[in-house]
C-alpha positions as CSV (number, residue, x, y, z in Angstrom):
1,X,0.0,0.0,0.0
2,X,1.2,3.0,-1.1
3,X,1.6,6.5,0.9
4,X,-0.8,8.4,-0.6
5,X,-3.2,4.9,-0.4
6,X,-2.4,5.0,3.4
7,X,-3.5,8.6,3.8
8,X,-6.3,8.3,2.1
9,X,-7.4,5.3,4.3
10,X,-6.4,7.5,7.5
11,X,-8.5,10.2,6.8
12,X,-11.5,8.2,5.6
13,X,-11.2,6.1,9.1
14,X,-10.9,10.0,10.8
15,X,-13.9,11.1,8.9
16,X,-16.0,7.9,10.4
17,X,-14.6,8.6,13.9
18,X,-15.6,12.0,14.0
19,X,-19.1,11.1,12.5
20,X,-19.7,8.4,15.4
21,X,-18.6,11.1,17.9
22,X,-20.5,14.0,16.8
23,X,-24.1,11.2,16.8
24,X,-23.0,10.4,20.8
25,X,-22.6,13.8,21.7
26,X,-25.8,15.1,20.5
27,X,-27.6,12.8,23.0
28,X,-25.5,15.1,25.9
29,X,-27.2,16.9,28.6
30,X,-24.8,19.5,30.2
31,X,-27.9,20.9,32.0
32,X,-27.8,24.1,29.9
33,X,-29.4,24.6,26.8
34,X,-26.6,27.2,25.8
35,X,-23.3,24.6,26.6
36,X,-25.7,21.9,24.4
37,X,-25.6,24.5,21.7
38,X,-21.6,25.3,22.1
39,X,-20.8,21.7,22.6
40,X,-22.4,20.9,19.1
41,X,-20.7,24.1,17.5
42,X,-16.8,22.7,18.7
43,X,-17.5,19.3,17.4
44,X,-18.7,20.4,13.7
């Protein structure tokens, strides 16, 4: 496997990660509606 193929493969398994934890943390309850809102903001 080349470099480039490597990469490519990394970033793809980074995309899927961050999908997965953006879906949990939308389920979070910081007990204020405004640090939901931020929470969601620093994640995308």
């Amino acid at each position: 496997m080349s470099y480039s193929e490597r990469s490519s493969a990394s970033q793809e398994q980074a995309g899927i990660m961050q999908n997965w934890a953006k879906q949990e943390l939308r389920s979070s309850d910081l007990g204020d509606a405004r640090l939901n809102r931020r929470l969601m903001e620093i994640v995308d």
